[in-house]
C-alpha positions in Angstrom: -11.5 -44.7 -14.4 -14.0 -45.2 -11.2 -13.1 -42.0 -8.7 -14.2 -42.7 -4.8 -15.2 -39.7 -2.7 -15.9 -40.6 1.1 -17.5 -37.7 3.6 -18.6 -37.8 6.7 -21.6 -35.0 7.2 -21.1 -32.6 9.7 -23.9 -30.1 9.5 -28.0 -30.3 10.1 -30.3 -32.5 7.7 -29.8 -31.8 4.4 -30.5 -33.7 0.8 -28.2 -36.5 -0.2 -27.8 -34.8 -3.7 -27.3 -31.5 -2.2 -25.1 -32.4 0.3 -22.7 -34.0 -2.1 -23.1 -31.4 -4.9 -21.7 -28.8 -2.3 -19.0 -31.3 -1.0 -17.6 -31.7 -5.0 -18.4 -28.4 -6.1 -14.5 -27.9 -5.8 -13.9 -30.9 -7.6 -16.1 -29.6 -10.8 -18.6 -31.7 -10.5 -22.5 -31.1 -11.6 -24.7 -31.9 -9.5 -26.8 -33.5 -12.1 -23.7 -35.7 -12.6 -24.1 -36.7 -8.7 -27.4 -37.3 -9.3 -27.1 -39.9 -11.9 -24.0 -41.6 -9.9 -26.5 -41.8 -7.2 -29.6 -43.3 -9.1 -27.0 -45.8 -11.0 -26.6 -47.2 -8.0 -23.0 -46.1 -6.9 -23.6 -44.1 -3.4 -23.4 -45.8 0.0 -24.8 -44.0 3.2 -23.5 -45.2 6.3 -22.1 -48.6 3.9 -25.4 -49.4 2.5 -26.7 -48.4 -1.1 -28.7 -45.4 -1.4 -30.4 -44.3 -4.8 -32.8 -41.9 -3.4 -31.4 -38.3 -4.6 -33.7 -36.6 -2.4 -33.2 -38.6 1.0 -32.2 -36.6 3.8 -28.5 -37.2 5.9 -27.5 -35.8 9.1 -24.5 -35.2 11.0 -22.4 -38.0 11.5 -23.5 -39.9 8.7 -20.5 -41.6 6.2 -21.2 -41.0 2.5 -19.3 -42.7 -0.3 -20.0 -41.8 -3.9 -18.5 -44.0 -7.2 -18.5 -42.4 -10.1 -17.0 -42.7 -13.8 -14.4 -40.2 -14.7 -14.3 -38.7 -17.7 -10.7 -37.0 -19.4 -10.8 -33.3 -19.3 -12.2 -31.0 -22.4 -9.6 -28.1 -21.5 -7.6 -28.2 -25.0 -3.4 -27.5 -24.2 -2.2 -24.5 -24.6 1.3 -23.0 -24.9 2.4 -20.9 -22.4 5.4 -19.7 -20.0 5.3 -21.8 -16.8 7.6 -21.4 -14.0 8.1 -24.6 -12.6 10.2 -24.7 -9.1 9.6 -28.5 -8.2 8.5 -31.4 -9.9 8.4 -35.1 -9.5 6.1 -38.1 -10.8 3.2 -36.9 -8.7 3.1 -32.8 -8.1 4.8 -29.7 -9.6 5.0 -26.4 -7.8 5.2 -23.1 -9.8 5.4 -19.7 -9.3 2.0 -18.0 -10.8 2.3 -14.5 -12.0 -0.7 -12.2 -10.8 -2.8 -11.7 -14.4 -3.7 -14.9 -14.7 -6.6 -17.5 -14.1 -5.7 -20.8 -12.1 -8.9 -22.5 -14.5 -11.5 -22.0 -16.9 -14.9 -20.6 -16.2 -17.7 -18.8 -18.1 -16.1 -15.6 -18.0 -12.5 -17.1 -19.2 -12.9 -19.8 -21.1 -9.4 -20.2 -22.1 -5.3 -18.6 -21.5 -5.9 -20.1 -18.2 -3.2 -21.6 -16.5 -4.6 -25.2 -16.3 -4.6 -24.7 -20.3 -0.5 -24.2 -20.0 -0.7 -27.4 -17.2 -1.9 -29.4 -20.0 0.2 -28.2 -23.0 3.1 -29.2 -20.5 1.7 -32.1 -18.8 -0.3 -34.3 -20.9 -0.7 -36.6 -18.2 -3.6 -34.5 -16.6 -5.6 -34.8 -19.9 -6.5 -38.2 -18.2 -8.3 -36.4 -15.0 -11.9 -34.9 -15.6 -13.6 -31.5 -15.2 -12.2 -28.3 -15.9 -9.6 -28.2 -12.9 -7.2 -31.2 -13.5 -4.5 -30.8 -11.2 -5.6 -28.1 -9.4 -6.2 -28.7 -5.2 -6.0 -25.2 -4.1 -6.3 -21.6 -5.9 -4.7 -18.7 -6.2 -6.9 -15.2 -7.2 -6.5 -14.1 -10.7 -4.4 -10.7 -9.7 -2.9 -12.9 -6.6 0.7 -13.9 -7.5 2.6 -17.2 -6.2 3.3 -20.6 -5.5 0.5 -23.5 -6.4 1.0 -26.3 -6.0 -0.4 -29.3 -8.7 -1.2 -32.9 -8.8 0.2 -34.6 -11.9 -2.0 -38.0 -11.1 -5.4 -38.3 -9.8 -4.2 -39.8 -6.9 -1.9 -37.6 -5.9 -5.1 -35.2 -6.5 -7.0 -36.9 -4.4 -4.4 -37.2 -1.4 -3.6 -33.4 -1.8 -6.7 -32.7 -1.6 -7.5 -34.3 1.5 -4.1 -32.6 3.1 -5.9 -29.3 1.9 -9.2 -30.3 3.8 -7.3 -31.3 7.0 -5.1 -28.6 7.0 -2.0 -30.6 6.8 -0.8 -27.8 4.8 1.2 -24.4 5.6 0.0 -21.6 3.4 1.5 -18.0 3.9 1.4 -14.9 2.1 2.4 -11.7 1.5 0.4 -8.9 1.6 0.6 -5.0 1.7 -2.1 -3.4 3.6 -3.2 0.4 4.3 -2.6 1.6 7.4 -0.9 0.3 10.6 -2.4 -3.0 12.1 -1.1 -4.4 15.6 1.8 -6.0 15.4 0.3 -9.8 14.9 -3.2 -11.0 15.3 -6.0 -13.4 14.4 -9.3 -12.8 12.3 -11.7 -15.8 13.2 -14.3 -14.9 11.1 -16.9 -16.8 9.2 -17.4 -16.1 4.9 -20.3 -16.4 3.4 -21.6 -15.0 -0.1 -22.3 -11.0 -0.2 -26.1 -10.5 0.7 -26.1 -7.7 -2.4 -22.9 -8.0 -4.5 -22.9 -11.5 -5.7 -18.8 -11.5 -6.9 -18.1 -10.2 -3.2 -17.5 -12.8 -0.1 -18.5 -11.1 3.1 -18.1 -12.0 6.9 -21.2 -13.8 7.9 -23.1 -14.8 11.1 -23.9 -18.3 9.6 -20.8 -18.7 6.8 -18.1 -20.9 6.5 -15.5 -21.0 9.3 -12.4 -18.9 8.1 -9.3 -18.1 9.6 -6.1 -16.3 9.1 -3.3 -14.6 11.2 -1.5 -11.8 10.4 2.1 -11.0 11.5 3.7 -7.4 10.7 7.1 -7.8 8.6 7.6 -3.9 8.1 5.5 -0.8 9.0 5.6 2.8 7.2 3.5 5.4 7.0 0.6 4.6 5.8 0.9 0.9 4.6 2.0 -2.3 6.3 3.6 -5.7 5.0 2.3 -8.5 6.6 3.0 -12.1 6.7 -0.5 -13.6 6.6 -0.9 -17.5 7.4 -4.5 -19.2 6.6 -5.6 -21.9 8.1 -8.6 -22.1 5.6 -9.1 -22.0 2.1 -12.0 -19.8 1.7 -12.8 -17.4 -1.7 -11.0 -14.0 -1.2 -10.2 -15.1 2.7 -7.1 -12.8 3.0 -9.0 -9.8 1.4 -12.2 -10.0 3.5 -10.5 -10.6 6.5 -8.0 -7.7 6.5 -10.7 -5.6 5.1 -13.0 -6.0 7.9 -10.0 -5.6 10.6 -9.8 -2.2 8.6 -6.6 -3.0 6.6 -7.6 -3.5 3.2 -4.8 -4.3 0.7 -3.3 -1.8 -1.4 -4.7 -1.9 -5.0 -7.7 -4.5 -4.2 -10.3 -2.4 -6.0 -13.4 -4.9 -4.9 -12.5 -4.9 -0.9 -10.7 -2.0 -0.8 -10.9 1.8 -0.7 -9.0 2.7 -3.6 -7.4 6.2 -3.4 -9.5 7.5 -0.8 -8.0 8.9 2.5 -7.0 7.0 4.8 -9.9 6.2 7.9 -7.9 7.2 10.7 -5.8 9.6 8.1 -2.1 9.2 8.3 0.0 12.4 8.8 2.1 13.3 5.8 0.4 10.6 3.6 -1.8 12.0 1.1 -1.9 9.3 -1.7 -5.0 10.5 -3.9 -4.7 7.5 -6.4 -3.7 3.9 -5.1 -0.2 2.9 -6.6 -1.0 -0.7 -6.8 -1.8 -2.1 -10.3 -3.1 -5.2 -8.3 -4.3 -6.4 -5.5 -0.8 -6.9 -3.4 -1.1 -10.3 -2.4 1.4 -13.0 -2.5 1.4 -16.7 -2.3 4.8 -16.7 -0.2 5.5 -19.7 1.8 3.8 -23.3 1.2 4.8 -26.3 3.0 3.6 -29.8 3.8 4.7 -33.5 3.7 5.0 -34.9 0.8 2.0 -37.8 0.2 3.9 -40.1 -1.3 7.4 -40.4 0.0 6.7 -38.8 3.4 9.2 -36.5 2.5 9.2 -32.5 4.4 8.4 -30.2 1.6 8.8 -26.4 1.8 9.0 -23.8 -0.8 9.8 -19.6 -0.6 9.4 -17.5 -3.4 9.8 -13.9 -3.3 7.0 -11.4 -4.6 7.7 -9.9 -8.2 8.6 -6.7 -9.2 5.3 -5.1 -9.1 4.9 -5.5 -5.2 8.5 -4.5 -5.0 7.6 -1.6 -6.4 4.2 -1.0 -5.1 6.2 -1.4 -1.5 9.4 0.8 -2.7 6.0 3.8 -3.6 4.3 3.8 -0.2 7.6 4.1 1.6 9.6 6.4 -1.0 9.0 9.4 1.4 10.0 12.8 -0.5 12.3 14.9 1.8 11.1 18.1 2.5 13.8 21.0 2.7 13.6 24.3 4.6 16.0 27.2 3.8 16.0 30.0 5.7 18.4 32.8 7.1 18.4 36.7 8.3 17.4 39.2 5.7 20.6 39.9 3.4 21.7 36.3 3.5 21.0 35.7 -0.2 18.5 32.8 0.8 16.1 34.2 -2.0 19.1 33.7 -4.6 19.9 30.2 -3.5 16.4 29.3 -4.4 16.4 31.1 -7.6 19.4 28.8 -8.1 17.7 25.7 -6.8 14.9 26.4 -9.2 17.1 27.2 -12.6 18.2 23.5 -11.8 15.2 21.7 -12.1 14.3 21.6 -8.0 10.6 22.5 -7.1 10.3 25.3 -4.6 8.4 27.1 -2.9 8.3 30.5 -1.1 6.4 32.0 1.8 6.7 35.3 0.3 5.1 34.4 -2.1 2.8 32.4 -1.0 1.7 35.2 1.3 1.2 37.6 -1.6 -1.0 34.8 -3.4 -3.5 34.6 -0.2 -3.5 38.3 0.3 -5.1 38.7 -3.6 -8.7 39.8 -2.9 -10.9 36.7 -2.2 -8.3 34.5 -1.4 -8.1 33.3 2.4 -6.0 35.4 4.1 -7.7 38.3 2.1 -10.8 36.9 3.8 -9.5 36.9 6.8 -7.6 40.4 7.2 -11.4 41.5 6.0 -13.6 39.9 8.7 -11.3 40.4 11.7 -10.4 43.7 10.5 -12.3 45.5 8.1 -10.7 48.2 6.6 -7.7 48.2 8.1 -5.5 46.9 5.8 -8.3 46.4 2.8 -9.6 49.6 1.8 -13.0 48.0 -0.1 -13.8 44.7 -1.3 -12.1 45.2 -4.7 -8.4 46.2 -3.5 -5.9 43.5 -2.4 -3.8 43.7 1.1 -2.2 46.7 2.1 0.8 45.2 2.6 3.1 48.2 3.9 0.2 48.9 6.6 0.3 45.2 7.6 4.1 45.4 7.9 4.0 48.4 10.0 1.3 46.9 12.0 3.8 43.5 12.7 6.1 46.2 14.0 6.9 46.8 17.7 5.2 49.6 18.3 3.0 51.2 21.2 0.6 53.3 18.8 -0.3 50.1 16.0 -3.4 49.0 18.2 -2.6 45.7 16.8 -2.2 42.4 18.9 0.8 41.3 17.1 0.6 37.6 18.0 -3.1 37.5 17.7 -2.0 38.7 13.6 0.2 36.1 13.3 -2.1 33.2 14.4 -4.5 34.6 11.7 -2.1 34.2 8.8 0.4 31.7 9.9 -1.8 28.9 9.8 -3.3 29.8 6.1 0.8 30.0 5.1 1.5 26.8 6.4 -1.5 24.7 4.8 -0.3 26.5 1.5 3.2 24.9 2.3 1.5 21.5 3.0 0.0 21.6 -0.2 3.1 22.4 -2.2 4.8 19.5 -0.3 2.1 17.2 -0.8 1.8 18.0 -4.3 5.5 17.1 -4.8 5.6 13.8 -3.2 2.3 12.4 -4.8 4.6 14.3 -8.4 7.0 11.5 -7.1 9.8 14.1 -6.4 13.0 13.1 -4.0 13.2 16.1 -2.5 11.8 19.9 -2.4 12.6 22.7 -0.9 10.8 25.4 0.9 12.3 29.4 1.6 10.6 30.3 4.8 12.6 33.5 6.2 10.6 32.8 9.7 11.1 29.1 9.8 11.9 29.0 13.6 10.1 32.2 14.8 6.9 31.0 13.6 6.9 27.9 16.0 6.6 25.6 12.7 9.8 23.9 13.6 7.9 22.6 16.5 4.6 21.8 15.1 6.5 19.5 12.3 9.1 17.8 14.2 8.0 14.3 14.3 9.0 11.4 11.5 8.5 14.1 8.9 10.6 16.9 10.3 11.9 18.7 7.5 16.0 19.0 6.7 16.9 22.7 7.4 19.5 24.5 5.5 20.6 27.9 6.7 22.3 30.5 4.5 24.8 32.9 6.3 26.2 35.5 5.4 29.2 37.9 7.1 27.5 41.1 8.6 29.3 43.6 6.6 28.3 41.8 3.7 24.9 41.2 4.5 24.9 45.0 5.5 26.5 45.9 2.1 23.6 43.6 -0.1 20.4 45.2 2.0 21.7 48.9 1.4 22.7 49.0 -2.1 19.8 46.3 -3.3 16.5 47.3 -1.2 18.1 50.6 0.2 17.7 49.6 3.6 19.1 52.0 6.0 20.9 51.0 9.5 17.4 52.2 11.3 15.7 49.8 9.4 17.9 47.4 9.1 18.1 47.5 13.2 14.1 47.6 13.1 13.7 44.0 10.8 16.3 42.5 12.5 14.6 43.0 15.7 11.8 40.9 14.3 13.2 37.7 14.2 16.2 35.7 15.7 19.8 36.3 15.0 21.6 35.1 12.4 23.9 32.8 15.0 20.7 31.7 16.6 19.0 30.5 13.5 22.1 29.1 11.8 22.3 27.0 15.9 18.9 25.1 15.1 19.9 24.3 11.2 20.8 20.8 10.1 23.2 22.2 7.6 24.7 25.9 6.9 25.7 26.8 3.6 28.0 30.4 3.8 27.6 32.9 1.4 29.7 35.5 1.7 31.5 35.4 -1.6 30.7 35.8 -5.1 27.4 34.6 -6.9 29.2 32.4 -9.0 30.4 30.5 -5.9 27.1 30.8 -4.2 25.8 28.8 -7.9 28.5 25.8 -7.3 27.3 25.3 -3.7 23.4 25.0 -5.0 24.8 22.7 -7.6 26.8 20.7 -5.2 23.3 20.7 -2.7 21.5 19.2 -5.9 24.1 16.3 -6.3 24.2 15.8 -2.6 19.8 15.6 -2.5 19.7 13.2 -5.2 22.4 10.9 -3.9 20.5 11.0 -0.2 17.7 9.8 -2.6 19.3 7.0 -4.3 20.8 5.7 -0.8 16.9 5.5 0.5 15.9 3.7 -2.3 19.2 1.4 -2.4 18.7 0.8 1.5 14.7 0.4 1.8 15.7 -2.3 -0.9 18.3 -4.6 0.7 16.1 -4.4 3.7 12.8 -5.3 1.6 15.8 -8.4 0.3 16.2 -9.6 3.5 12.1 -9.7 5.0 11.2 -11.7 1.5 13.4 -13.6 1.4 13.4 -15.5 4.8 13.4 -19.3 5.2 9.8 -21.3 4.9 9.2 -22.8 8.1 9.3 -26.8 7.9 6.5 -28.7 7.0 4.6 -30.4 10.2 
């Protein structure tokens, strides 16, 4: 079978053989194979016959080039395929991400053309390596692909591909927040120091793609991305250099490292991506043979479902708090015996006050021996309570106090909460007796504003549990309650008040009843952040034109 390639050059003065060993480089042609096409006497420049390898054409010139072709080597293999569309002269299938579109050194075989064959024996009959294949999909890229069955339907797709005649979107989940559509015009060219990298290049081929945001979180982006040409890794480059690399593209990519500008409340140390999350979503174009409007969707696969379903699974972060007596403390001890990760500011606080650790540090420099005796002894805790109370003779700026340690208290929080969510936990809760007199409330009521749960508890009762648990007497109890907001106040700002004023056995079916109620809130997320994800993949492909 005689193939005919015609070109017209476009660039500056180049070698004939060089010229057309770049121009059919796709086409898996040597350039020694051009050569001999050329000397045997089948090239024309500008219509008359050229067998000078080494004469030099310019832009403008025509260039046809005859040459033999010879059936492909590629031996069939056996293999899933999922076809969407076929006729006498192209199939479309669906290709998972894992897999090669074609042979090359470094996979010589279990590509997908290997499967083509096995199921298409037809494309034996076309030569090189790539029979079929007009356009390529990354190895970890999933998708539609379209092939030609004949080697002329080859040949016409090929020149739709070159002339753009064809619609190519994708799908692709990105770190971080671009605008909410753009363009990257932006020339690829080879790496200048990584040689399997493609790098945005003064003098590189003309790329371009444009994005379109689908669905923002925190953190990540899914865009629609269109190309208008077909350059290696275009997609990746390009939203790389805009600063939106794709989730789980390890080459372009930065992996699990923090976010440049870092997202608040996003602190995903390793990338949940087991791929690059690119998608070969929409492809349309007119069919070369019948003139017919073609136009194919296919959703992504569960992997990017999941990958998406990860960056915007936000854990929700739970406050209880309450007046002194309450039995907030007991709640969590509840919360905890079922399998709920908490966390307590008293606790917390005791941790940071061991010697060395940073509030320990702190009390020291601002302080010195105030409330640390020596540099061996931990926090004097009942000197720094009696320091935090009103009092004329402490010599103490309270507020000045409580901007030393409440800042160290709330990174500790921030850690347990981060901790959690990156543990993939729903939910976890946090006791912090001081929730709304400590001005957190206000410092973390954006997107991530924690759900607050208040305990109450009846006065007499509450009075009852402080004097025959702690001992507290009516002075004291008059003196700690004068350090924080009532009990109506705080209960006012919570999101949800849980009483307990009866028995601890009842008190234990309300925490059980809280658990149930957390992880259904969970699974309605999930359910909902789902049927939305339905809807955004699954939209219509735009007609073919």
């Amino acid at each position: 079978m005689t193939r005919t390639y015609a070109f017209t050059v476009d660039g500056g003065r180049v070698r004939l053989d060089r010229f057309l060993g770049e121009a059919l480089r796709e086409q898996d042609v040597s350039r020694e194979k051009v050569k001999r096409a050329i000397r045997d006497g089948g090239c024309l420049v500008d219509g008359a016959v050229c067998t000078d390898v080494s004469a030099k054409v310019g832009a403008g010139q025509s260039i046809e080039l005859r040459m033999e072709a010879e059936p492909t080597s590629v031996q069939p293999e056996e293999g899933e395929l999922e076809i969407l569309y076929q006729d006498a002269w192209l199939a479309v299938l669906n290709k998972p991400a894992g897999m090669t579109v074609h042979p090359a050194p470094s996979c010589p075989d279990g590509t997908l053309v290997h499967r083509l064959v096995a199921r298409f024996p037809s494309l034996r009959a076309q030569e090189g390596f790539r029979p079929g294949i007009v356009h390529r999909l990354d190895k970890d890229t999933s998708g539609l692909i379209c092939v030609a069955l004949t080697e002329e339907a080859r040949m016409r797709l090929s020149e739709a591909f070159a002339a753009r005649e064809i619609r190519k979107e994708y799908l692709a989940l990105v770190q971080g927040v671009p605008a909410p559509a753009g363009t990257v015009d932006a020339p690829l060219g080879r790496h200048p120091t990584v040689k399997v990298k493609v790098a945005v290049a003064k003098n590189g081929k003309e790329a371009r793609s444009e994005w379109r945001v689908l669905h923002k979180g925190q953190g990540y982006s899914l865009l629609e991305v269109r190309i208008f040409t077909g350059r290696t890794h275009q997609i990746r480059v390009h939203m790389a250099h805009i600063g939106h690399p794709l989730w789980g593209d390890k080459l372009y990519g930065r992996g699990g490292q923090v976010l440049t500008p870092p997202v608040p409340g996003v602190l995903l140390k390793h990338d949940p991506a087991p791929r690059q999350m690119l998608h070969a979503w929409h492809l349309s174009f007119i069919h070369p043979f019948t003139g017919e409007k073609m136009a194919f969707t296919c959703p992504p696969p569960e992997d990017f479902v999941q990958t998406a379903l990860t960056l915007e699974r936000h854990m929700r972060r739970v406050v209880v708090t309450g007046v002194a007596g309450s039995g907030k403390s007991l709640f969590m001890r509840m919360l905890a015996e079922e399998g709920v990760p908490t966390w307590s500011a008293d606790a917390a606080v005791i941790r940071l006050y061991e010697p060395g650790r940073e509030a320990w540090q702190a009390l020291r420099l601002r302080y010195g021996e105030r409330f640390i005796p020596d540099d061996r002894s931990p926090v004097d805790r009942k000197a720094l309570a009696a320091a935090l109370l009103p009092s004329a003779e402490s010599g103490v700026d309270v507020h000045e106090l409580e901007n030393l340690l409440h800042p160290l208290v709330l990174d500790d929080l921030e850690r347990f909460w981060s901790g959690q969510e990156e543990a993939g936990r729903g939910y976890a809760v946090a006791e912090v007796p001081l929730w709304f007199e400590s001005g957190w409330s206000r410092k973390l009521c954006g997107e991530r504003r924690p759900y607050v749960v208040g305990i109450s508890c009846e006065q007499g009762e509450r009075c009852r549990r402080l004097l025959e648990v702690r001992g507290w007497s009516d002075t004291l109890m008059a003196r700690m309650d004068g350090l924080q907001w009532t009990q109506e106040r705080k209960l006012a700002g919570c999101d949800q008040v849980i009483a307990n004023s009866g028995t601890e056995g009842a008190l234990r079916d309300k925490a059980r009843t809280f658990v149930r109620e957390m992880e259904h809130w969970d699974a309605e997320s999930r359910a909902a952040f789902l049927g939305q994800w339905e809807h955004l993949v699954n939209e219509p492909c735009p007609e073919a034109g």
